[in-house]
Structures are given as C-alpha cells and as structure tokens.
C-alpha positions in Angstrom: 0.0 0.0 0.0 1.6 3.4 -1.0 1.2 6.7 1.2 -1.0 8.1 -1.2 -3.5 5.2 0.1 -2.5 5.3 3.4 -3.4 8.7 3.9 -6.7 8.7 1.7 -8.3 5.8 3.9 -6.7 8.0 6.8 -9.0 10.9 5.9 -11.6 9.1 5.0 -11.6 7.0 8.2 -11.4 11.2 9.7 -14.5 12.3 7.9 -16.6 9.0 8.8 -16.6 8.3 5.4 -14.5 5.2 4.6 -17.4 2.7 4.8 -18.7 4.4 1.9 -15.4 4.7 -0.2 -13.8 1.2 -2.2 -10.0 2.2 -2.2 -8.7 0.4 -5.4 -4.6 0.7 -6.0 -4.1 -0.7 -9.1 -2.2 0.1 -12.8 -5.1 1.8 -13.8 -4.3 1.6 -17.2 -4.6 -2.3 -17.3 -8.4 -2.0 -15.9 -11.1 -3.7 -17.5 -14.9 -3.2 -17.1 -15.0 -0.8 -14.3 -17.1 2.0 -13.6 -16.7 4.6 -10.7 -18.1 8.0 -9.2 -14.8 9.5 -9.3 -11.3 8.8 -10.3 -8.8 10.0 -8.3 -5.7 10.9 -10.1 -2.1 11.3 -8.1 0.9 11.2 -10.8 4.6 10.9 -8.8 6.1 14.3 -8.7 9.1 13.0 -10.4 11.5 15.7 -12.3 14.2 15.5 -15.0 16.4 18.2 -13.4 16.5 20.0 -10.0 14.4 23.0 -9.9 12.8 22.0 -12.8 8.5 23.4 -12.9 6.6 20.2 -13.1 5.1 19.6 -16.5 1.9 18.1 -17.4 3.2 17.2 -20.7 6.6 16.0 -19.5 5.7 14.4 -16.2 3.0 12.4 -15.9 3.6 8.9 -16.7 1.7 7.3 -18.7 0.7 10.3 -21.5 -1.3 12.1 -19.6 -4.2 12.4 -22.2 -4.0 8.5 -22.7 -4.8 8.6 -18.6 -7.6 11.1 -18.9 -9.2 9.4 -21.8 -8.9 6.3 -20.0 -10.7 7.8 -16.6 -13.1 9.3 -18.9 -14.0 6.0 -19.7 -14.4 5.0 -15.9 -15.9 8.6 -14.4 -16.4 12.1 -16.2 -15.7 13.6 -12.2 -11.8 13.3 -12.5 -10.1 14.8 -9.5 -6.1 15.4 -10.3 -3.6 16.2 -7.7 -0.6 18.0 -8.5 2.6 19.4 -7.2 2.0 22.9 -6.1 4.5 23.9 -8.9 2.9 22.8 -12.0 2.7 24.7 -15.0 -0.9 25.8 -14.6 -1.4 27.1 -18.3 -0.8 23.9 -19.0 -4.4 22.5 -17.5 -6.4 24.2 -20.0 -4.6 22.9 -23.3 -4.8 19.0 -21.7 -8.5 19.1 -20.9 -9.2 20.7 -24.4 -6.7 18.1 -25.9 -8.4 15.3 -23.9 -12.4 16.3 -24.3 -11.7 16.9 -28.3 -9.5 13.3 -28.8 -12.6 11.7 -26.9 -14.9 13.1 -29.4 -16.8 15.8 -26.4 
C-alpha cells in the first residue's frame, strides 16, 4: 500500500466516510470493465532536473491524455492532484486536448 492510500483511507476513516469509499490501488491503465463515481488521479512528482517546474506534458507517466481518456471512460468527475508547482497554463490545453481526442 503506497502513502498516497494510506493517507486517503486515513481521511476518510477522519470524515466518517470510509465505509462508503472502495479504495482500489491498481495500474489503472490495465483495468477492464470498471465503472466509478470518481477517479482519483495522483501522478509521482518526479522531475528531470533539480528545480525544474513540473510539466503536465513531460511528467506524468503514462501520456497524460491517454490517462484522462482512459478515466473518462471509468468517471467524467476526474479529480487530479498535482505538485503545487505545475505549469498551470498547461491545464487548459490538456482538458481541451483530452475532451476533443474523446470526441466531447
């Protein structure tokens, strides 16, 4: 179980929640058949260089609008977490990207 799990069933053990939330840690991209009211999305903040702006383009593994057409497919509420120093125009241009590949 990775601390991103750890500290979701945390909060949601918090909020008196977690007996209404399945926690699924999987390679998403491998899922088959599965529907959900949200997907939850938590890339590694992994960088190139040192000091390097995190890139949506660059830094999410797998291509990012491979992953959101995939949890379009699951969910159309997508929640995405990322490091506090993403490039932020970038947000607009991968929605766009991602809503006009899946033919919305």
């Amino acid at each position: 179980m990775n601390n991103k799990t750890i500290w979701a069933r945390h909060n949601a053990k918090v909020y008196g929640i977690d007996h209404k939330i399945d926690f699924l840690t999987a390679d998403f991209m491998k899922l088959r058949n599965i529907t959900a009211d949200i997907v939850f999305l938590g890339p590694t903040n992994t960088r190139t260089k040192p000091n390097e702006p995190f890139s949506i383009f660059h830094h999410i593994k797998p291509n990012p609008l491979s992953l959101l057409a995939k949890s379009l497919g699951v969910s159309y509420k997508i929640a995405l977490q990322l490091p506090g120093d993403t490039k932020i125009e970038e947000l607009p241009q991968l929605f766009h990207q991602s809503l006009e590949n899946n033919g919305l």
